[in-house]
Structures are given as C-alpha cells and as structure tokens.
TORDO-854976 format. One line per field, with one value per residue (C-alpha): residue in one letter; residue number from 1; x, y, z. Coordinates in nm, 3 decimals. Each point is the difference from the previous one (the first is absolute). Example, Ala and Ser with C-alpha at 12.3 -4.5 7.8 and 13.67 -1.06 7.14 Angstrom:
% TORDO-854976
res <- [A, S]
n <- [1, 2]
px <- [1.230, 0.137]
py <- [-0.450, 0.344]
pz <- [0.780, -0.066]
END
This chain:
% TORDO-854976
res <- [X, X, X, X, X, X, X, X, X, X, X, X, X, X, X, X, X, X, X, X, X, X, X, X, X, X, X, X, X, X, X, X, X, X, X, X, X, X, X, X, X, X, X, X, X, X, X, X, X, X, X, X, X, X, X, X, X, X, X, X, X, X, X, X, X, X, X, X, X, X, X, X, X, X, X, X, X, X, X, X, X, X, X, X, X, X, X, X, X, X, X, X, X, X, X, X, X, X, X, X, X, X, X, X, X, X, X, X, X, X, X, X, X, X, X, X, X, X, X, X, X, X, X, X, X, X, X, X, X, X, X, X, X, X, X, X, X, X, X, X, X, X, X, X, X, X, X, X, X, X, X, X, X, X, X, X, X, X, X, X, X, X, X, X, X, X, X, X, X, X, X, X, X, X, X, X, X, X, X, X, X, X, X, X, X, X, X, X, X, X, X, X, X, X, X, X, X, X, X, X, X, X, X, X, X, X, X, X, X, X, X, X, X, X, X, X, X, X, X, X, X, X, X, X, X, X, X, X, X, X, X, X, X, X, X, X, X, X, X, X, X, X, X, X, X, X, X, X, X]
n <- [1, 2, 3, 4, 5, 6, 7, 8, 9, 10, 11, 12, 13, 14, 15, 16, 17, 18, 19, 20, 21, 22, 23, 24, 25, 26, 27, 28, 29, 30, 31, 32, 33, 34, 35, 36, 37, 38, 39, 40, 41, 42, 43, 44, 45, 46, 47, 48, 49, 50, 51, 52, 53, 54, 55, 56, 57, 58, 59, 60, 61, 62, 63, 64, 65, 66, 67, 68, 69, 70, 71, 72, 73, 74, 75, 76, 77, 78, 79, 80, 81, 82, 83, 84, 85, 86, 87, 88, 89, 90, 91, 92, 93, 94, 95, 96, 97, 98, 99, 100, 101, 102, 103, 104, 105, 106, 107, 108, 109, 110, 111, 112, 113, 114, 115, 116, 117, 118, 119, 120, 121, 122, 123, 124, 125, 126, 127, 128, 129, 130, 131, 132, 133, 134, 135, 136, 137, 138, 139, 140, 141, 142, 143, 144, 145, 146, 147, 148, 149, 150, 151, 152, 153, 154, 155, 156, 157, 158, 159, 160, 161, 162, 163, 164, 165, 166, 167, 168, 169, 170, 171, 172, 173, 174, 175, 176, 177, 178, 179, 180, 181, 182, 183, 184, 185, 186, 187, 188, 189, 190, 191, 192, 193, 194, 195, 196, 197, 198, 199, 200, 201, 202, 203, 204, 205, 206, 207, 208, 209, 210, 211, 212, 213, 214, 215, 216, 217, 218, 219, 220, 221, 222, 223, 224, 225, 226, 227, 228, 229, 230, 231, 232, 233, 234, 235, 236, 237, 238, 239, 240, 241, 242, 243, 244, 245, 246, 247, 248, 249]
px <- [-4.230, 0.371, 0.232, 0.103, -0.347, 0.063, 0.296, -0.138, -0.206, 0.294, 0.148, -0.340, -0.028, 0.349, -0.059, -0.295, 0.155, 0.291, -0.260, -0.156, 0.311, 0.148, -0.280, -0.044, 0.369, -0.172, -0.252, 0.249, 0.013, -0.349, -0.170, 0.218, -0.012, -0.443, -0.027, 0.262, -0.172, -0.391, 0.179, 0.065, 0.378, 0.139, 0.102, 0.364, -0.002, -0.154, 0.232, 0.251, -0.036, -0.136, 0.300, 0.273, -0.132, -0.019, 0.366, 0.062, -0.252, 0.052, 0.378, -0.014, -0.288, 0.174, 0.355, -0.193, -0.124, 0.354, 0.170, -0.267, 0.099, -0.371, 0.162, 0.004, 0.287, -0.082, -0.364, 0.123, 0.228, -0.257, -0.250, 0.163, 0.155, -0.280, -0.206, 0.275, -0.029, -0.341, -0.016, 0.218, -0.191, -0.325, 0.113, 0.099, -0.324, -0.184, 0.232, -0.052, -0.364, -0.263, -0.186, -0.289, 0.006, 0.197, -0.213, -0.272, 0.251, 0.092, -0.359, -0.019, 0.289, -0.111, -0.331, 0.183, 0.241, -0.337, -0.158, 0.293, 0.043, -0.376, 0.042, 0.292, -0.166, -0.296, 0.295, -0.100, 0.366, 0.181, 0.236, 0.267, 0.389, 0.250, 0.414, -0.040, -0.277, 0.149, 0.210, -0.297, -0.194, 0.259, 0.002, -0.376, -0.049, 0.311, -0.175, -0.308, 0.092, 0.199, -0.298, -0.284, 0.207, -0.019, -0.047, 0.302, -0.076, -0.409, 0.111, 0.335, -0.073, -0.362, 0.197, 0.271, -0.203, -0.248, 0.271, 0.103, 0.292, 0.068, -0.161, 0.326, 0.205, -0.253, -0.085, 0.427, 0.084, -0.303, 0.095, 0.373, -0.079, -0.235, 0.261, 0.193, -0.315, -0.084, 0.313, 0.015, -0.328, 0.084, 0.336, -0.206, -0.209, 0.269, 0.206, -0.330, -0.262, 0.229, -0.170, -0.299, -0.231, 0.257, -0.268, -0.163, 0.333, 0.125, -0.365, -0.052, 0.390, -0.103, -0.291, 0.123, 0.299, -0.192, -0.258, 0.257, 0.074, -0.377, 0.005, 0.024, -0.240, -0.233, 0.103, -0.037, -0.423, -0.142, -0.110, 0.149, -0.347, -0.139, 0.284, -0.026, -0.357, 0.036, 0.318, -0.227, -0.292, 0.175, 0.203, -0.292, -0.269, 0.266, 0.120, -0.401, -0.054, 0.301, -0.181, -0.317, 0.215, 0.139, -0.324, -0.132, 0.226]
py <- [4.594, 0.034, -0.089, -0.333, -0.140, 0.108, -0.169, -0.319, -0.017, 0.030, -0.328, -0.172, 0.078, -0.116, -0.308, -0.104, 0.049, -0.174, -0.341, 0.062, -0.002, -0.271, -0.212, 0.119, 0.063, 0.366, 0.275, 0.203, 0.312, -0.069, -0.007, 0.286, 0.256, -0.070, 0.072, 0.289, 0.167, -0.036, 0.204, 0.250, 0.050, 0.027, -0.192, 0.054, 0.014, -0.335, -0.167, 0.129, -0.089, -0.361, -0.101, 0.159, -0.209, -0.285, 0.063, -0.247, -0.259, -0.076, 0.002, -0.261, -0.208, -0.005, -0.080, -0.313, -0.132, 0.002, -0.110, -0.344, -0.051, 0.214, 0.230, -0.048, 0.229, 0.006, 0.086, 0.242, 0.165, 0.042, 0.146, 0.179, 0.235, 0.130, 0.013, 0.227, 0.223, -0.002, 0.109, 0.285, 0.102, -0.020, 0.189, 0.259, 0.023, -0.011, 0.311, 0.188, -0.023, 0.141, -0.172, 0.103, -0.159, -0.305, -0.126, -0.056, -0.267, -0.150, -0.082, -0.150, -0.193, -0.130, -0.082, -0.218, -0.186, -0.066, -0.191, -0.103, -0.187, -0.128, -0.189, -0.160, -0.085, -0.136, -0.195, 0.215, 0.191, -0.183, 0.250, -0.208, 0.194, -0.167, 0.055, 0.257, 0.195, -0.014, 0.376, 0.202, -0.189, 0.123, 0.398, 0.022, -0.176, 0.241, 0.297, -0.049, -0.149, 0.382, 0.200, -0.200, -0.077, -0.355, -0.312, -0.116, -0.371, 0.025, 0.064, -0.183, -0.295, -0.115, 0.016, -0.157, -0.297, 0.046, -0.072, -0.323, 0.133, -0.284, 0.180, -0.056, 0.222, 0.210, 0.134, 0.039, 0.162, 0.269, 0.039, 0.034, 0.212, 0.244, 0.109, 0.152, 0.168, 0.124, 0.155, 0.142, 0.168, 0.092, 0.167, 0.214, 0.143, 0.088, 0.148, 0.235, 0.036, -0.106, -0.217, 0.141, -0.162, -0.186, -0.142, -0.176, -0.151, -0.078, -0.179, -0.150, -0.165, -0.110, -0.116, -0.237, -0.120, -0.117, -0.153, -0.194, -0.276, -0.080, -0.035, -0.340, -0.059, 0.160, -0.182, -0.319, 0.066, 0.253, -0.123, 0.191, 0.049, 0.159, 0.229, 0.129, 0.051, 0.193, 0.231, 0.042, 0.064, 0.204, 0.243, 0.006, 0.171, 0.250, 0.095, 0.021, 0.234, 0.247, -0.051, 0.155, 0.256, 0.123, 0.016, 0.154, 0.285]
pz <- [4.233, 0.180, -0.125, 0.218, -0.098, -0.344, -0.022, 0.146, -0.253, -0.273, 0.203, -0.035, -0.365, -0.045, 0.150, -0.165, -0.297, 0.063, 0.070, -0.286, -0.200, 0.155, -0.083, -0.305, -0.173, -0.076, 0.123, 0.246, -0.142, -0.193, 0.342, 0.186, -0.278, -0.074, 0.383, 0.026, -0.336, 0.190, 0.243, -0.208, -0.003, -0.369, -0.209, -0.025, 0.378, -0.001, -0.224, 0.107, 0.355, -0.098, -0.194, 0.274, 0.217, -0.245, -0.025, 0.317, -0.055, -0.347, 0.063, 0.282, -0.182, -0.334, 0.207, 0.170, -0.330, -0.153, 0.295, -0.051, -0.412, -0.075, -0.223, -0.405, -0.081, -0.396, 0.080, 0.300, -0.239, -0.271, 0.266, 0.238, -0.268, -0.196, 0.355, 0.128, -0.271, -0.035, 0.366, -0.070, -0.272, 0.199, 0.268, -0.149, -0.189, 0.325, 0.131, -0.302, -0.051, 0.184, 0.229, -0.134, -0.282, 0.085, 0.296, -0.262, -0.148, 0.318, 0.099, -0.384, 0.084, 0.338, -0.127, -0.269, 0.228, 0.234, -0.296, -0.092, 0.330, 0.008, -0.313, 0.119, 0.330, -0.267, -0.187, -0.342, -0.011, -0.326, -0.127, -0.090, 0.028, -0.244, 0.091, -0.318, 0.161, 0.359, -0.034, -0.125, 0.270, 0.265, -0.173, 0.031, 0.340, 0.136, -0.142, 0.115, 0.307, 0.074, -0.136, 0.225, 0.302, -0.003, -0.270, -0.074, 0.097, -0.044, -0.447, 0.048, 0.156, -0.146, -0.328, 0.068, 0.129, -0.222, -0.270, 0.149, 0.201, 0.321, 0.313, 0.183, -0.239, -0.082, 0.351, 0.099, -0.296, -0.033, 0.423, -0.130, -0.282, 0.228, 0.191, -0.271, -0.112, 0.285, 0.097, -0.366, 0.110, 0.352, -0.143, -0.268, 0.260, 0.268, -0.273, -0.150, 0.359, 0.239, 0.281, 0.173, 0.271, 0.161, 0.237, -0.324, -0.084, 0.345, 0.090, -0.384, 0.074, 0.385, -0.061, -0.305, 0.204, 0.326, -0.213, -0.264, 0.216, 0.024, -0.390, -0.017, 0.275, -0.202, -0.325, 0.233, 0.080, -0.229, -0.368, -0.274, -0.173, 0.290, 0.077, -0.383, 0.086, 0.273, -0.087, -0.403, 0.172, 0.234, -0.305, -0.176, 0.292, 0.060, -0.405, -0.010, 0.290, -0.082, -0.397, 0.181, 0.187, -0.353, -0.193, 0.272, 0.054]
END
C-alpha cells in the first residue's frame, strides 16, 4: 500500500476514533491501538504512537472541560497522580518486555475492556468507586491504560459513574486527568524508543482533530447504548481474531 493511502487511512482511523470518544467520554486509544495491533505493528510501537498523538486531543478536550467549571480538582488530583505514574510504570514494562510474551496480555486485556463495555451497554456494570478507592483506581487504569494502548476512560469512567460520581464532573475531570496520563506515557516512550512511524502519529492526531468538532454532533443523534455496542462488539472481533492469530502461530 503507499504510503499516501496508508496514511489516509491513519487520518480515517483517527477520526473515527475521535467520534467515538467524543460520544462516549472514552474508547480513543481503545479503538486506535485494537486496529493498529490487527495490523501487526508492536505493541510498544502502538502505544506509543496512540498516546503521542493523544498528547493534543486530550490536552485541548481536558482544557475545554475546565475552561466550562467540569473539572473536580480533589478527584483530578487524586486521579491524575497515580494514573501518571502508573503510565510510567506501564510503559516501561511494555519497553522492557518482549513482545512475545506481552501481546498475549494485551489481547487478555482488550478482550476484558470489550466485555467490560457490553455490560455497561446491557446496564450490568455496578462497580461502585468510593473517594478512598479513587488513587488505586487511577494507578491501575494508568498502568494498564500504558501497557494496552488505550482504556483509560473505558476502566475510569464506568467506575467513577458506577460509584455515583455526577456525569458532569465525572466526564471533565477523567478528560482533565487523561491528559496528564497521557503525556506521562508519551514522555516515557520518547525518552526509552524515541518516536517511530511518524505517519501513525501525524494521521492518528489529524484525523482526531478534523473529526472533534463533529463530537457533539454525534453526541446529539447516536444513542449511547448503541455506540457501546458497536465500539464492544467492535474490540472484541478484533482481540478474538489476533487470539486466533496467536494460538495459531
């Protein structure tokens, strides 16, 4: 494929994304990184490209919400924190470990987040977060959001609302708190692999930007319930087929 179309592509992916996030308050870098890993680029490539480009978006999304009184600073405080280290920490994991044996985990992880999604689209997700469980919440969500390339809002913010948190709040601050995560992880992995694939970074970051002002278009018409449908459904077929791929080779 040349390059031009391949980076088309990148935009397209990026922008899909971006809708589905926007809709959602999650599922950027869930959706980006499942299709970049079916394509068989590694996983600390994929991460690490995912949450470069993530860089911008989150930044300017979490911005907007504090800009419009969204943003809990006690609960932002308490998240963003732990995330950020637990982002570290999970990057450098995913550096340091083979992918060999860490895209078995991945897929593991994916296929949890997918169900995860689908019962929360079946309104079964009750996990409830109390304020005392809210930092080991953001450490475990950061790491694994680092390690799988994406998740941060799919195990942050089902909890949080889960827990009784006011939807308002709850989507501004996890948007606030993402950023600092994700430039926690995006710093970890230019300082260790430096960036490679520019093209996946440059059309992730395009792709999200032309498609953010849509967001709330899409917020506007599209049921929640269906979207969470579609983008479980969606992580789930591919964590499945790249589950084949490995017990197969």
């Amino acid at each position: 494929m040349p390059l031009g179309e391949t980076f088309l592509w990148f935009v397209a992916l990026g922008a899909i994304a971006q809708l589905v996030d926007g809709a959602l308050g999650m599922a950027y870098g869930l959706v980006c990184s499942t299709v970049l890993l079916s394509l068989g680029f590694p996983p600390a490539t994929v991460s690490a490209a995912v949450h470069t480009a993530e860089v911008v978006t989150t930044g300017i999304s979490g911005g907007a919400h504090a800009v419009f009184g969204n943003v809990d600073r006690d609960l932002f405080v308490r998240l963003a924190l732990p995330g950020a280290l637990g982002g570290v920490a999970g990057a450098l994991f995913l550096v340091h470990v083979a992918s060999a044996w860490i895209k078995p985990l991945i897929v593991l992880y994916l296929l949890a987040l997918s169900v995860l999604i689908l019962l929360r689209a079946a309104r079964r997700w009750r996990y409830h977060a109390t304020p005392r469980h809210v930092p080991p919440l953001g450490l475990v969500a950061g790491t694994l959001d680092a390690i799988g390339g994406g998740g941060w809002g799919s195990v942050t913010t089902s909890s949080l609302l889960a827990g009784g948190h006011p939807p308002r709040k709850t989507l501004g601050t996890v948007a606030a708190a993402e950023f600092v995560v994700t430039l926690a992880i995006a710093a970890t992995f230019a300082s260790t692999i430096g960036l490679q694939h520019a093209e996946i970074v440059l059309g992730l970051l395009i792709g999200g930007a032309l498609a953010a002002p849509f967001a709330a278009f899409a917020v506007s018409r599209l049921p929640e319930r269906a979207l969470l449908w579609m983008v479980g459904g969606l992580v789930m077929v591919l964590a499945l087929v790249q589950a084949a791929k490995l017990l197969a080779g």
